[in-house]
N, C-alpha and C positions, 0 to 999 in steps of 0.2 A: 906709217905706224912703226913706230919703232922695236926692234924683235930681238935686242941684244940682251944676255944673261940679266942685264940688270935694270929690263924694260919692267913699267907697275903690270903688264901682263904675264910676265914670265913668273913672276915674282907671285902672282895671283893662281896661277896656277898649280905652280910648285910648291905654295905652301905646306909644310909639313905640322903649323901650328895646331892643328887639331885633326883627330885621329879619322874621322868620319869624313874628310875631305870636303875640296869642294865644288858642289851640284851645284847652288843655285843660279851660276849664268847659263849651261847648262841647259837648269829646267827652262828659263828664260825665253833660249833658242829655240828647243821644244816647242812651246807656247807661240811663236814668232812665226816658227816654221808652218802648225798648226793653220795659224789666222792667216796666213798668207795662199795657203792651199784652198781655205775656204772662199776664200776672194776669185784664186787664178782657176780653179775650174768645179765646175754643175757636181759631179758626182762624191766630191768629197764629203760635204758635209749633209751625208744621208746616213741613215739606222742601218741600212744593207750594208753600206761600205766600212761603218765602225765597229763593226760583227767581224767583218772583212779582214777589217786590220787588227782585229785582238786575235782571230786565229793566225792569220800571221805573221804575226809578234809570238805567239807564245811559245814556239820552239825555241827561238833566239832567246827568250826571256829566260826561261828553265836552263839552257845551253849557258849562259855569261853568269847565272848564277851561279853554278856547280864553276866555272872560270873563275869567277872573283875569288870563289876560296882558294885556289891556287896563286894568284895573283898577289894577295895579301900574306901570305909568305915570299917572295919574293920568287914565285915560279911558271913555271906557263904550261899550259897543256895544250900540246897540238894535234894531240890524235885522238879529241872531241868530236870532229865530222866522220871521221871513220868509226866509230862508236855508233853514232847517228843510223850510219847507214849499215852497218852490221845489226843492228839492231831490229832493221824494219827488214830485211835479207832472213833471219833467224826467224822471226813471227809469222812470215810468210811461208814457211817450210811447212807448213800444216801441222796439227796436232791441236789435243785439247789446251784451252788458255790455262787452265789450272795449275799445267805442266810449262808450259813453252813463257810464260811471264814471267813467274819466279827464275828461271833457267837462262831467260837472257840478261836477267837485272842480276844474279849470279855470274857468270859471264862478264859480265862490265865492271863489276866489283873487280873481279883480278884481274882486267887490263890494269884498271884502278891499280891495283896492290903491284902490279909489277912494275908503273911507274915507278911508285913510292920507292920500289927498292932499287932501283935502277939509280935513282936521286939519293937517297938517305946512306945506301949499303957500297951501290959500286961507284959510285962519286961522278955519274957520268953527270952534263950539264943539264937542265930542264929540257932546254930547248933541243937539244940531241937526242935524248931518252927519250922524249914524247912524239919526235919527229919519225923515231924506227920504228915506235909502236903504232905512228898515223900507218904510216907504209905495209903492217906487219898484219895489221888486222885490215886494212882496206884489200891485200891479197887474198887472206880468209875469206872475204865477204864476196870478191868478185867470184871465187871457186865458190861459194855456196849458190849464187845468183848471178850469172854473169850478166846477164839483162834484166829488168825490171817486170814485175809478173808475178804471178802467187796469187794468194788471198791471206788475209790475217784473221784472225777468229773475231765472230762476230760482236763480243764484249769488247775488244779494241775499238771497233768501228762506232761501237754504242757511245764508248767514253768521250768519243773526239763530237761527234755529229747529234748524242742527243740530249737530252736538258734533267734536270729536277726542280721541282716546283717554281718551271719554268722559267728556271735557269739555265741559259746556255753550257754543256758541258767545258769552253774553251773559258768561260769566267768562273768557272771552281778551279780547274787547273791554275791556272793564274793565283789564283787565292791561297790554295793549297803550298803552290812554290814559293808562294812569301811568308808564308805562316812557317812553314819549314825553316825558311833560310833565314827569319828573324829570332826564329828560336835559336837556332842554329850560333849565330853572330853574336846576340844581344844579349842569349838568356839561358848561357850556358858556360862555363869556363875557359873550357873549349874554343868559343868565339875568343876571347881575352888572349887568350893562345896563340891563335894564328896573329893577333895585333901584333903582340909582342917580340913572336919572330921574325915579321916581317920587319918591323921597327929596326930588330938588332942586325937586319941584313941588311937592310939600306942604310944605316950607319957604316955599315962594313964590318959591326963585330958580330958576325956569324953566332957564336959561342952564349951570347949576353945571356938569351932566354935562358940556355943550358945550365949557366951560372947560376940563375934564379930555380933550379927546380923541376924548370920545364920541360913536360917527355918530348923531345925539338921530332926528335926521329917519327917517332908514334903518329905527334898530330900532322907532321909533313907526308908522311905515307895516310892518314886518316882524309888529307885533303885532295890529294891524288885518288882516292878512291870515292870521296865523294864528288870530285869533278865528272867522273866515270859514271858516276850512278845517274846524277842530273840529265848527264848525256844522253845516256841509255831514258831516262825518263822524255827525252825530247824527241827519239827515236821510235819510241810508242806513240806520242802522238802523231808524228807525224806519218805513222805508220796507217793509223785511225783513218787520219784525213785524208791521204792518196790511195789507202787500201791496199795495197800491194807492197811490195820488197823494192827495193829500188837501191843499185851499189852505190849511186854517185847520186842520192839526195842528200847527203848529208855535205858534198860538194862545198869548201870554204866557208864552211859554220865556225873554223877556229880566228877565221881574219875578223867573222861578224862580231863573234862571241869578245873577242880581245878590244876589237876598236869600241864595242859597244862599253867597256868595263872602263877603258882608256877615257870617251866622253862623257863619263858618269862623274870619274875625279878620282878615280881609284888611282894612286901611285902604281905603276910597274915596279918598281924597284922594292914594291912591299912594304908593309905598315900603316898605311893610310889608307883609308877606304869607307863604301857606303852602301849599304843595299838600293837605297833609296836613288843614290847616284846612279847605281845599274839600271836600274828602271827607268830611270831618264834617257840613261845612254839607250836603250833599246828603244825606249819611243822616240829618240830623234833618228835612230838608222829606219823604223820601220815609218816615219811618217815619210823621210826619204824615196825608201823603196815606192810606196805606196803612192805617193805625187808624183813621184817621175812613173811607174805605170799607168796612173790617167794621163799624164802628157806625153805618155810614147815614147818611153827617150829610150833607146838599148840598152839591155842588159851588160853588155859589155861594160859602155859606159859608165854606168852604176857602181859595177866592181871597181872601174878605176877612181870614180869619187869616191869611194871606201877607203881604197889604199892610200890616196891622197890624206883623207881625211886622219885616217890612223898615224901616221908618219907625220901629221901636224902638230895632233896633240900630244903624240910621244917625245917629239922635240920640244915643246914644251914646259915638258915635266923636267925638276929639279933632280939629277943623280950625280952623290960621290964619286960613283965610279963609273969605267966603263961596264958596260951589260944593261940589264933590265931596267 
């Protein structure tokens, strides 16, 4: 196969011709990977195990959603898993839910807001800024919990584990997170915002959006804290379903959350992107996880087809410059 700049894959990939990018080889894969699981082993394609895989999918889904909007500006958020797991560290500290919910989705908003200004104000890079803040807050969290243990209030445990009119609570959240992020994206000016700066950053003119109008700084910090929020929202669930605090659950949710946004079609370099695409990218990591767990294959292993994986489609992608 041929893999040089000017191969019809490279070229398929990297297209920048339309702003939604593109999923459908993708969904394709998905769907490939899917019917081939169903074939190579018994327990795939059962109701118990498709339960299975929406609830563990739907931290990583909510996680690369609140990612993509950083990503469609041209930016990256790496201290998502430390949010994660400060998160479910904080809910487990005890106290009424009334108080301790609002308190840590407060909380995650201003890591949120302190990327933003770290990026917008002191001009540090994405990847530096969010990298001190993974480090800054995973210390916090290990001093609040250093080992895994607590309990979370029982309304957590309710949301993750139990139904309404017998619906699973893991397929409202699901629904909820794209009802959100479509509004968010699609049906809002705001969404048009983020296109647009990313656009002018993968171009390399930083400034374009700013030229038109656009508050660049506002929605760049606006995204940085809605990365945060998503997060913290993934950190409750997953807090629901393990029940307890845990410092290192949120353990490489930024490789997951980024490779997943990367095989969706979402440009790094910002501008191009697709909710839809995200959701693809997260059911082909989680069909992944999930077949290689019926066939036993190690965890290790898994993280390294990850890396592989993320580092393939990155190469891939079409960028002016060097970075993102």
């Amino acid at each position: 196969m041929n893999l040089t700049g000017n191969s019809p894959l490279f070229r398929y990939m990297g297209n920048r011709g339309h702003r939604q990018g593109l999923w459908l080889l993708p969904a394709a894969l998905a769907l490939a990977i899917a019917c081939w699981l169903a074939f190579a082993t018994d327990q795939f394609a059962t109701s118990e195990n498709a339960l299975n895989l929406v609830a563990q999918a739907m931290p990583l889904l909510i996680t690369a959603v609140g990612q993509m909007l950083v990503v469609l500006i041209g930016g990256l958020d790496l201290s998502v898993g430390s949010v994660i797991s400060f998160t479910t560290a904080v809910l487990a500290l005890g106290g009424p839910a009334y108080v301790i919910v609002p308190s840590v989705l407060l909380l995650a908003a201003v890591i949120g807001f302190v990327n933003g200004v770290c990026v917008t104000r002191l001009h540090v890079h994405p990847i530096i800024a969010t990298l001190s803040m993974q480090y800054i807050v995973l210390g916090i969290t290990r001093v609040l919990r250093p080992v895994s243990g607590g309990t979370v209030p029982d309304i957590v445990r309710w949301s993750v584990e139990g139904h309404v009119f017998g619906i699973q609570m893991p397929l409202i959240w699901g629904a909820i997170t794209l009802l959100v992020a479509w509004k968010l994206l699609y049906g809002t000016r705001y969404g048009v915002h983020l296109f647009a700066i990313g656009g002018g950053s993968a171009a390399g003119m930083d400034d374009a959006a700013r030229n038109f109008g656009i508050p660049a700084r506002r929605n760049i910090m606006l995204a940085y804290v809605g990365s945060s929020l998503f997060a913290c929202a993934a950190g409750i669930f997953l807090a629901g379903r393990i029940v307890s605090g845990d410092p290192n659950v949120g353990l490489l949710f930024e490789l997951d959350a980024v490779t997943a946004v990367a095989i969706g079609g979402t440009q790094l370099s910002g501008g191009v992107g697709s909710l839809q695409g995200t959701v693809v990218g997260v059911a082909i990591l989680a069909l992944l996880s999930n077949g290689m767990n019926l066939l036993n294959v190690t965890p290790f292993v898994q993280t390294a087809i990850k890396g592989c994986l993320l580092m393939f489609v990155v190469a891939l992608q079409s960028r002016r410059r060097i970075g993102l």
